[in-house]
OpenMM code with the backbone's topology and positions (N, CA, C; nanometers):
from openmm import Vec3, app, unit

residues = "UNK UNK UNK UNK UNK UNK UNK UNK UNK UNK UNK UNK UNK UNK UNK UNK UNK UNK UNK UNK UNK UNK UNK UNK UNK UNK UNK UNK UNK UNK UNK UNK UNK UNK UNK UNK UNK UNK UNK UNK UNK UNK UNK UNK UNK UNK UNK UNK UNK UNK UNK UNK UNK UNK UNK UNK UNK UNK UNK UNK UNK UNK UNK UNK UNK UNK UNK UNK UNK UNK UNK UNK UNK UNK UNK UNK UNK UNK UNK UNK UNK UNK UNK UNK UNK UNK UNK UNK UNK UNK UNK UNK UNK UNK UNK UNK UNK UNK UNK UNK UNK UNK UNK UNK UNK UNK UNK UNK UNK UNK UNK UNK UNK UNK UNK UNK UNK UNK UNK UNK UNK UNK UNK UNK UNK UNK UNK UNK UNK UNK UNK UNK UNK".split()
positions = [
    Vec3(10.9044, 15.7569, 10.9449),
    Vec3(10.7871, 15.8372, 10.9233),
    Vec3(10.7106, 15.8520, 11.0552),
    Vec3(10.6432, 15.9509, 11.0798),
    Vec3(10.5705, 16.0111, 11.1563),
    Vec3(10.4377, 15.8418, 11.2261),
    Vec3(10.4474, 15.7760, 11.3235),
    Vec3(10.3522, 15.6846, 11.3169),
    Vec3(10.2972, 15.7367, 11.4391),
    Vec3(10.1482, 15.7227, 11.4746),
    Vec3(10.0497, 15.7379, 11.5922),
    Vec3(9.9975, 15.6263, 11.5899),
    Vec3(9.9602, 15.5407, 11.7667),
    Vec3(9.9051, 15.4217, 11.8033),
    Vec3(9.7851, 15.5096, 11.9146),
    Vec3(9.6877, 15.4830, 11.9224),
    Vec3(9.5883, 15.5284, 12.0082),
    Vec3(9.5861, 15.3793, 12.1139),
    Vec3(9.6052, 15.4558, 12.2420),
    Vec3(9.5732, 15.3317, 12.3601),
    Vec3(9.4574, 15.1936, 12.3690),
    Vec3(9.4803, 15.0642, 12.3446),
    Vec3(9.3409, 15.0505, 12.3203),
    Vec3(9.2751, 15.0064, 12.2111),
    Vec3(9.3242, 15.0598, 12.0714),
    Vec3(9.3316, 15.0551, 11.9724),
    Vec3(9.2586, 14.9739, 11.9264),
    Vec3(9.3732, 14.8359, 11.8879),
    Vec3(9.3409, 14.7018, 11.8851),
    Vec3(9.2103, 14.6401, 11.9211),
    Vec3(9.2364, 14.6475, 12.0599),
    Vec3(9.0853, 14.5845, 12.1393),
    Vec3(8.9682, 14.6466, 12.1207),
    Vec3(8.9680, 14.7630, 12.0914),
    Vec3(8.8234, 14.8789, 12.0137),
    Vec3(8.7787, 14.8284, 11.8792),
    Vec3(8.8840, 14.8049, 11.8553),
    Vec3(8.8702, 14.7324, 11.7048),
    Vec3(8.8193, 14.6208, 11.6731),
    Vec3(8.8331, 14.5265, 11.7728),
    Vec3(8.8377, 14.4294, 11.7946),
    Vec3(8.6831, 14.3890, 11.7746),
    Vec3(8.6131, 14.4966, 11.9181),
    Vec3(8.4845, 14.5342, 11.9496),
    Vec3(8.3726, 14.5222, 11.8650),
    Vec3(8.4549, 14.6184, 11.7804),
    Vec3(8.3596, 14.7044, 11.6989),
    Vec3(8.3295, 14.6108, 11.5598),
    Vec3(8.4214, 14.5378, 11.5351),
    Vec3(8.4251, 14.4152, 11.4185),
    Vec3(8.2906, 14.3372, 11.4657),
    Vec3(8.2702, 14.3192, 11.5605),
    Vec3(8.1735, 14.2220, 11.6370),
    Vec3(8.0585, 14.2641, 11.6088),
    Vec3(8.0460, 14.4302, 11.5722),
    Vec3(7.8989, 14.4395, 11.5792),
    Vec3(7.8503, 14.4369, 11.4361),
    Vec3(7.7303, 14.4145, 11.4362),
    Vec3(7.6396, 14.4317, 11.2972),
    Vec3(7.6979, 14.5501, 11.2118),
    Vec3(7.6754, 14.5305, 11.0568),
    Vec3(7.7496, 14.5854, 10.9589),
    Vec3(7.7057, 14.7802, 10.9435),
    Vec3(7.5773, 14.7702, 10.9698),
    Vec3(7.4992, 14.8855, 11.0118),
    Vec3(7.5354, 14.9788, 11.1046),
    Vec3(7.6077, 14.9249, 11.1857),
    Vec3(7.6431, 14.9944, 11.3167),
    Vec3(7.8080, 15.0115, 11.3036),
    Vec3(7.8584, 14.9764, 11.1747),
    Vec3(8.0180, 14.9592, 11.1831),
    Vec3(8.0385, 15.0303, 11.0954),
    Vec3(7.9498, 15.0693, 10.9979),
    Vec3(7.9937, 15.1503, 10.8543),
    Vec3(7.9877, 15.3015, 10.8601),
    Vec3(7.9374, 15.3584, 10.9925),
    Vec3(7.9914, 15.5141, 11.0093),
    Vec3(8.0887, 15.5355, 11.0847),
    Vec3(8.1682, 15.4092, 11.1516),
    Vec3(8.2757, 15.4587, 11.2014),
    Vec3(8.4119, 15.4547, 11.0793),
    Vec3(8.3653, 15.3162, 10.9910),
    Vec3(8.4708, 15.3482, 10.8690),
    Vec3(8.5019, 15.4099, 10.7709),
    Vec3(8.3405, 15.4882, 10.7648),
    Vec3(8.3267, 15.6008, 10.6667),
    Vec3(8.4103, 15.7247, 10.7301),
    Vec3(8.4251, 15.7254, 10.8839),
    Vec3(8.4872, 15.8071, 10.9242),
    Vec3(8.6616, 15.8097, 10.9330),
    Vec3(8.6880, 15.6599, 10.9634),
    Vec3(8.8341, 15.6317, 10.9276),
    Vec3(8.8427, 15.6629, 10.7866),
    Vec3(8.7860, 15.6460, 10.7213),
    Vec3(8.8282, 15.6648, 10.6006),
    Vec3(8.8490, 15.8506, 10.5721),
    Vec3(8.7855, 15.9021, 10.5854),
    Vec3(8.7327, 16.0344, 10.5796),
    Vec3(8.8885, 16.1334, 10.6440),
    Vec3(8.9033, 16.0645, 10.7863),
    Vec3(9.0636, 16.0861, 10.8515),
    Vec3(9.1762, 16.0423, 10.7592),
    Vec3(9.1952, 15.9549, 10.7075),
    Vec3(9.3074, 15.8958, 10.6219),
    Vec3(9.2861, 15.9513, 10.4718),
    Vec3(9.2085, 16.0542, 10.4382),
    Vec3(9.1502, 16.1218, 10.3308),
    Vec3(9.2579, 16.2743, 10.3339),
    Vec3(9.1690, 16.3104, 10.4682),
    Vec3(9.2442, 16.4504, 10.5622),
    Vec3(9.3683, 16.4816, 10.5342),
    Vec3(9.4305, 16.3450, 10.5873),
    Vec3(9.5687, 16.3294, 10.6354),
    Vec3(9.6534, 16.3154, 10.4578),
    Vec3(9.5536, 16.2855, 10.3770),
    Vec3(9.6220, 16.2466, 10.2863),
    Vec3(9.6971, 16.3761, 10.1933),
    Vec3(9.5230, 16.4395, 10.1978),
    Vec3(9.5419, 16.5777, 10.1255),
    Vec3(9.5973, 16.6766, 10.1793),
    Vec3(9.6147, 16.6746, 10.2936),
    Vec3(9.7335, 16.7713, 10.4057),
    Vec3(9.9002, 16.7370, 10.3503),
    Vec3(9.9199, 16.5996, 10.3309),
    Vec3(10.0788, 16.5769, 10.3540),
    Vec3(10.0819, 16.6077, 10.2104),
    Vec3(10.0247, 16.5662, 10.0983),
    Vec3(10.0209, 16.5765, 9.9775),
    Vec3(10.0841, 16.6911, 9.9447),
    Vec3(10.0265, 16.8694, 10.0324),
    Vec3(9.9946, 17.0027, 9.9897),
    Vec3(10.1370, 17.0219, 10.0233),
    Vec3(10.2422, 16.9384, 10.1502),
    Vec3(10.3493, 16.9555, 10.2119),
    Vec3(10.4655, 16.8798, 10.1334),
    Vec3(10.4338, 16.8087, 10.0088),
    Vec3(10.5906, 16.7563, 9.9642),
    Vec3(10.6193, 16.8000, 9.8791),
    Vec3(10.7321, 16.8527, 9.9011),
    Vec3(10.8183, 16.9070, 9.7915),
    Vec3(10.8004, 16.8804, 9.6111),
    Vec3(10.7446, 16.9605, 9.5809),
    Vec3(10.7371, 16.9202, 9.3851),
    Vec3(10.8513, 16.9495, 9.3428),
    Vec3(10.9671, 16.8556, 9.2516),
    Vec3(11.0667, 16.9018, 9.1494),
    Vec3(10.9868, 16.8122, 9.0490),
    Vec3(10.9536, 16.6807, 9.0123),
    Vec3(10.9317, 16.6252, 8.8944),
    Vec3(10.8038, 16.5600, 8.9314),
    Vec3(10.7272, 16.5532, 9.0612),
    Vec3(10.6087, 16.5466, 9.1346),
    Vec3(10.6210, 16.4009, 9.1372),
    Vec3(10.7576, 16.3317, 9.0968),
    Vec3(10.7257, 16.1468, 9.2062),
    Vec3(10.7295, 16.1542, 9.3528),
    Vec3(10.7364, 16.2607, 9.3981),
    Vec3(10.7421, 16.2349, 9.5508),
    Vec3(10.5917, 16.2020, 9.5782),
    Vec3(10.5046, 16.2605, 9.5090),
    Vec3(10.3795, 16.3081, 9.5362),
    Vec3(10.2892, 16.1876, 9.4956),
    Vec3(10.3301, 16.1250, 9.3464),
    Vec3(10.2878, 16.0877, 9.2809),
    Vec3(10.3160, 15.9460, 9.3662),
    Vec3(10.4119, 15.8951, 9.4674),
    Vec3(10.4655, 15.7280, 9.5160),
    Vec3(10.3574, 15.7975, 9.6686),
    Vec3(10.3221, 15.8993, 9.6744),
    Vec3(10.2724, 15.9024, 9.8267),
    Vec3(10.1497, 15.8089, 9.8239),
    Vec3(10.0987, 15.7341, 9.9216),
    Vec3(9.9883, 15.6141, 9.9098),
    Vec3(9.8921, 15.5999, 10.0617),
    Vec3(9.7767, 15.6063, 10.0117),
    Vec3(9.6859, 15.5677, 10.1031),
    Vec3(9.6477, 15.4303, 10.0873),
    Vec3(9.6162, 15.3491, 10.1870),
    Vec3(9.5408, 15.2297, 10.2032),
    Vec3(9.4841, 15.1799, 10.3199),
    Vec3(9.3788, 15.0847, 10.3052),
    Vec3(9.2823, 15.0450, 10.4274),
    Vec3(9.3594, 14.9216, 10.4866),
    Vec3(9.3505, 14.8900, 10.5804),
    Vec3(9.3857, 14.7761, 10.6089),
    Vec3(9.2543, 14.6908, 10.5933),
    Vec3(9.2633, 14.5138, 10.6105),
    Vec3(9.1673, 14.4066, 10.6156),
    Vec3(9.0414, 14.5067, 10.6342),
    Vec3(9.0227, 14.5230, 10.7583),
    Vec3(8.8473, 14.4867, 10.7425),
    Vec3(8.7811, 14.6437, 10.7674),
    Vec3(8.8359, 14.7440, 10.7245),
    Vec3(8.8618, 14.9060, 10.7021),
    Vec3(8.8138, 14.9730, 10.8262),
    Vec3(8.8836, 14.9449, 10.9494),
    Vec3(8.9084, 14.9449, 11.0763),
    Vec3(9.0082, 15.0379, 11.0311),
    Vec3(9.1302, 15.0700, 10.9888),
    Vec3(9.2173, 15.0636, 11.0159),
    Vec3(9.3140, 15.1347, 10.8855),
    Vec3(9.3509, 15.2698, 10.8610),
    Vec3(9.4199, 15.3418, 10.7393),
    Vec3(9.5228, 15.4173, 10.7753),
    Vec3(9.6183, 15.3459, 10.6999),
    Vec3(9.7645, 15.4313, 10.6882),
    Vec3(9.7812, 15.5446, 10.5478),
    Vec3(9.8495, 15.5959, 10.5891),
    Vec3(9.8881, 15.7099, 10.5188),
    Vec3(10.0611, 15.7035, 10.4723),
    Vec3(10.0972, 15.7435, 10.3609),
    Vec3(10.2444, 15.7369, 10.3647),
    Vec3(10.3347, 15.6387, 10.2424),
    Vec3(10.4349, 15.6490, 10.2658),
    Vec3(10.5213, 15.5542, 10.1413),
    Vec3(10.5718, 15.4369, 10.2312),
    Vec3(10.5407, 15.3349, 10.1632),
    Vec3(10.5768, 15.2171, 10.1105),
    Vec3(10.5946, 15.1578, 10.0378),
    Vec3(10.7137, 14.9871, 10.0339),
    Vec3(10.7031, 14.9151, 9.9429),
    Vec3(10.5955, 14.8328, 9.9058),
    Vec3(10.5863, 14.7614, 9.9864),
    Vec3(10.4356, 14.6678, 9.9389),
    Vec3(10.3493, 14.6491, 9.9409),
    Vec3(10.3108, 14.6284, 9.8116),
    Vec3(10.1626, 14.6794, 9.7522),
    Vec3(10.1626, 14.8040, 9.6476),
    Vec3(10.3245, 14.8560, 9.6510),
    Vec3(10.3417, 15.0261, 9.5960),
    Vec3(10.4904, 14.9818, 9.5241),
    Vec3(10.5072, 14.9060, 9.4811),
    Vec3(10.6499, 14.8659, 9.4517),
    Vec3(10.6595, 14.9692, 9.2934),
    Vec3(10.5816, 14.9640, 9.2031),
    Vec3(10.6219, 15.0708, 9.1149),
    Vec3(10.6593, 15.1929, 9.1221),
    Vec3(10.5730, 15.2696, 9.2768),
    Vec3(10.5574, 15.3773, 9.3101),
    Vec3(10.7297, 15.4619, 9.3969),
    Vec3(10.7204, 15.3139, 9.4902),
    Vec3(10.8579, 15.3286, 9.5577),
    Vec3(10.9357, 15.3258, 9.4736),
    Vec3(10.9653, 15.2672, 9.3748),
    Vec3(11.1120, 15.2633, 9.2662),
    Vec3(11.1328, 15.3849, 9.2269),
    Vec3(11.0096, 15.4620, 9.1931),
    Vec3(11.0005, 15.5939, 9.1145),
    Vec3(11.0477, 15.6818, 9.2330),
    Vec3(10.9506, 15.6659, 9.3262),
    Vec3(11.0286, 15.8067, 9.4322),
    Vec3(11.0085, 15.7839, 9.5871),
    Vec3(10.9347, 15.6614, 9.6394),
    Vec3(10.8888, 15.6655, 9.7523),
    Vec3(11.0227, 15.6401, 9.8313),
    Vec3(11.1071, 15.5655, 9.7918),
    Vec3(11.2124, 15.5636, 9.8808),
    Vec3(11.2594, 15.6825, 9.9588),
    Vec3(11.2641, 15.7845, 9.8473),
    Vec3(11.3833, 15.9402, 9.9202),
    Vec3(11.2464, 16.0190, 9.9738),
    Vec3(11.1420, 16.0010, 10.0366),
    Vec3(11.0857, 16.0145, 10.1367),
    Vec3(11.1219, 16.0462, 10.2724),
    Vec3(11.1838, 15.9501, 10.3094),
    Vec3(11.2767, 15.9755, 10.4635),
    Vec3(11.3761, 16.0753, 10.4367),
    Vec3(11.4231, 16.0663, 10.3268),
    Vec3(11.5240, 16.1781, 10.3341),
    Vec3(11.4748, 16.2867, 10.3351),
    Vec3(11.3541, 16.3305, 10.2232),
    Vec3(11.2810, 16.4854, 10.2676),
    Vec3(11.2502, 16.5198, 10.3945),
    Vec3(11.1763, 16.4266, 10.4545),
    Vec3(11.0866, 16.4161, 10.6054),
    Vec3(11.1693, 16.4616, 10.7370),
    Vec3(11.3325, 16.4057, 10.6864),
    Vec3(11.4319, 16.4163, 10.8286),
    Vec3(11.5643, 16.4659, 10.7699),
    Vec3(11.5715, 16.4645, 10.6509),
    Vec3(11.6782, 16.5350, 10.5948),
    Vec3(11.8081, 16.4426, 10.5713),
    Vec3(11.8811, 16.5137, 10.5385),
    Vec3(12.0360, 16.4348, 10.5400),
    Vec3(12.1684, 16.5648, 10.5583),
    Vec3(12.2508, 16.4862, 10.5775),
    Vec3(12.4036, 16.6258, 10.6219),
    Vec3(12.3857, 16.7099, 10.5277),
    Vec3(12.3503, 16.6614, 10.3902),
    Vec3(12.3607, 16.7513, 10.2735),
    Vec3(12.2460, 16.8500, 10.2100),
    Vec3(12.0891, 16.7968, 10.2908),
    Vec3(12.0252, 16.9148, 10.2691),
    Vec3(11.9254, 16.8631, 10.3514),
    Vec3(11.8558, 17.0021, 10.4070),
    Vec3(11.7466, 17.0192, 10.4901),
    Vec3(11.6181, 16.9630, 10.5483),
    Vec3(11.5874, 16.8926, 10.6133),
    Vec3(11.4339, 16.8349, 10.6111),
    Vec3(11.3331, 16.9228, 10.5578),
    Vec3(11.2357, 16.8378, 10.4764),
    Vec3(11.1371, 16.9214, 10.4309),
    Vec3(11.0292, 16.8382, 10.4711),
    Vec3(10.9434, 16.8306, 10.5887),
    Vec3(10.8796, 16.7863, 10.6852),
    Vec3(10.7333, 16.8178, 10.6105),
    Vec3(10.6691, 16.6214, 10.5716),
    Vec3(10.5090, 16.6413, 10.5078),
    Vec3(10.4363, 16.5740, 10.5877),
    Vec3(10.5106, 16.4556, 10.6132),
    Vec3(10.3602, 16.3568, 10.7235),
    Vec3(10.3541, 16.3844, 10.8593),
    Vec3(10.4552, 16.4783, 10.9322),
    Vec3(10.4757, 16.5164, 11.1180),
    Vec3(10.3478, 16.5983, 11.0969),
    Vec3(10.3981, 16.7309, 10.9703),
    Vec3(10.3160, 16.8267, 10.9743),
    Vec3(10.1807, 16.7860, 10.9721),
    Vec3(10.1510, 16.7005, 10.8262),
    Vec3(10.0067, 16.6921, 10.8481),
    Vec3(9.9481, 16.6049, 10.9439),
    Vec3(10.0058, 16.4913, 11.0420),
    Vec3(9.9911, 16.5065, 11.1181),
    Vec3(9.8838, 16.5339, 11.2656),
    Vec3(10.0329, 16.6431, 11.2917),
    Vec3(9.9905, 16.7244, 11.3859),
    Vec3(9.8713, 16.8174, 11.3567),
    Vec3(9.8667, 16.8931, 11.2210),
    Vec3(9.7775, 16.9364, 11.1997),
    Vec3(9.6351, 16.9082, 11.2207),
    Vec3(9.6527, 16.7604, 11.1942),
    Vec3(9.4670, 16.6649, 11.1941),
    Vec3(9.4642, 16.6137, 11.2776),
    Vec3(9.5441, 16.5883, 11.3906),
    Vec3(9.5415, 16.4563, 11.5196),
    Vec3(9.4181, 16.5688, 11.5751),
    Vec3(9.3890, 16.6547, 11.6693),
    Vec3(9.3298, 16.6978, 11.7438),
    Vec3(9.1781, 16.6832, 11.6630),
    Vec3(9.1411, 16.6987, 11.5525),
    Vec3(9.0018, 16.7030, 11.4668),
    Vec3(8.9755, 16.5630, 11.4784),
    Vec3(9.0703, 16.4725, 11.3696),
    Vec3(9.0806, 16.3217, 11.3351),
    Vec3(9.0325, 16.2727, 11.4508),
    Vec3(9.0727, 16.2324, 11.5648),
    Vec3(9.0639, 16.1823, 11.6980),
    Vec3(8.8907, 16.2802, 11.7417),
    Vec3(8.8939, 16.3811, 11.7703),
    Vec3(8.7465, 16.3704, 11.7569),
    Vec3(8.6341, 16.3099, 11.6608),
    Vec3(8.6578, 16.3176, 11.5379),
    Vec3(8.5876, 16.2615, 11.4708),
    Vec3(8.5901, 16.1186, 11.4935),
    Vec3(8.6474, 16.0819, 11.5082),
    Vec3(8.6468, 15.9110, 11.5613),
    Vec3(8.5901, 15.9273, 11.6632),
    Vec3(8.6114, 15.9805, 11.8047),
    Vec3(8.5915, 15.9300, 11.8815),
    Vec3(8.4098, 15.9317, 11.9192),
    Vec3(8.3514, 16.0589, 11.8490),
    Vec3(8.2198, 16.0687, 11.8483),
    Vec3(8.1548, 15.9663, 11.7675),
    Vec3(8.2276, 15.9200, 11.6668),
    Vec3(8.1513, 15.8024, 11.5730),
    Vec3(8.1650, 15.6727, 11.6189),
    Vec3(8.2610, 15.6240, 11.7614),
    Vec3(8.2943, 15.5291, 11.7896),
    Vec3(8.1769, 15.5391, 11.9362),
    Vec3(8.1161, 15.6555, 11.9977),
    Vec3(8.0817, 15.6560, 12.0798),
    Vec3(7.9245, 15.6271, 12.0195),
    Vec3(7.8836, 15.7007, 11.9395),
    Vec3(7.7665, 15.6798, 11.8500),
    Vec3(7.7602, 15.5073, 11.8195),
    Vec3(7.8423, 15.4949, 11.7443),
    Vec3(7.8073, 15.3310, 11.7339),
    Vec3(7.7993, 15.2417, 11.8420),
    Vec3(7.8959, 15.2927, 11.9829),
    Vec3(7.8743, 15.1894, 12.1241),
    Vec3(7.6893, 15.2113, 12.1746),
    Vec3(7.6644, 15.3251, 12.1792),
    Vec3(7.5101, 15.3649, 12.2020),
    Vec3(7.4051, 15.3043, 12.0851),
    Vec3(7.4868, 15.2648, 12.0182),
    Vec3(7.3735, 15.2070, 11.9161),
    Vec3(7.3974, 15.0501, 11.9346),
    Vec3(7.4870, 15.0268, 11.9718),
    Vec3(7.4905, 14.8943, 12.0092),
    Vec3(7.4687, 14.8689, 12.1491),
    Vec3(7.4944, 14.9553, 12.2041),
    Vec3(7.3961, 14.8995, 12.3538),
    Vec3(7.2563, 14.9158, 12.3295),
    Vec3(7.1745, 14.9379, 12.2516),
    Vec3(6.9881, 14.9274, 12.2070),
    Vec3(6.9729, 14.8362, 12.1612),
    Vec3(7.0922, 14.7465, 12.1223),
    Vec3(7.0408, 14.5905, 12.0444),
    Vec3(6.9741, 14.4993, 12.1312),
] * unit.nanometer
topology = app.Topology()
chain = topology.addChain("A")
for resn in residues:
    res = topology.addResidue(resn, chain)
    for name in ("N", "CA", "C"):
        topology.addAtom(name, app.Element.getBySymbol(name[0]), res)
């Protein structure tokens, strides 16, 4: 599947855990808000025959909601994957026997250029609010 790491990442994260709860909850309202985006974009892109593709697709936060993936997995989604999340990769990249039908590159590419602003203004907002402490 389609994965993006921003430079830095980690240690921003790291940062930003440190500060008061006030100053941390519009940048996760905003991760969240991106992993929302991304959700309802790839969603509009997978293929419907009996709609488990759609239905195993899964959002979740990581620990301390820093941090949201998008996409199929097993754990934590194990009912979901049995039903359909597995043949995922096969839509996404295809196989000899039929075509890629491409949902998480697309959406994506589609939201990286917005997503990444929106973070990055809410991450800059919260450093300015934490340098006034």
């Amino acid at each position: 599947m389609s994965r993006s790491r921003m430079t830095g990442a980690n240690r921003l994260r790291r940062k930003l855990q440190r500060l008061p709860d006030h100053i941390q909850k519009p940048v996760k309202t905003t991760l969240e808000r991106g992993a929302n985006v991304m959700y309802a974009d790839t969603l509009k892109n997978v293929p419907v025959d009996e709609g488990d593709l759609a239905k195993s697709l899964h959002k979740a936060k990581r620990s301390s909601g820093m941090k949201w993936i998008v996409g199929w997995w097993k754990k934590g989604n194990a009912r979901n994957w049995k039903l359909a999340g597995w043949r995922a990769h096969f839509s996404e990249f295809g196989t000899e026997k039929s075509p890629a039908q491409p949902m998480l590159g697309p959406a994506f590419r589609n939201n990286q250029r917005w997503i990444s602003g929106q973070i990055k203004a809410a991450v800059n907002r919260a450093l300015r609010q934490a340098g006034r402490l």
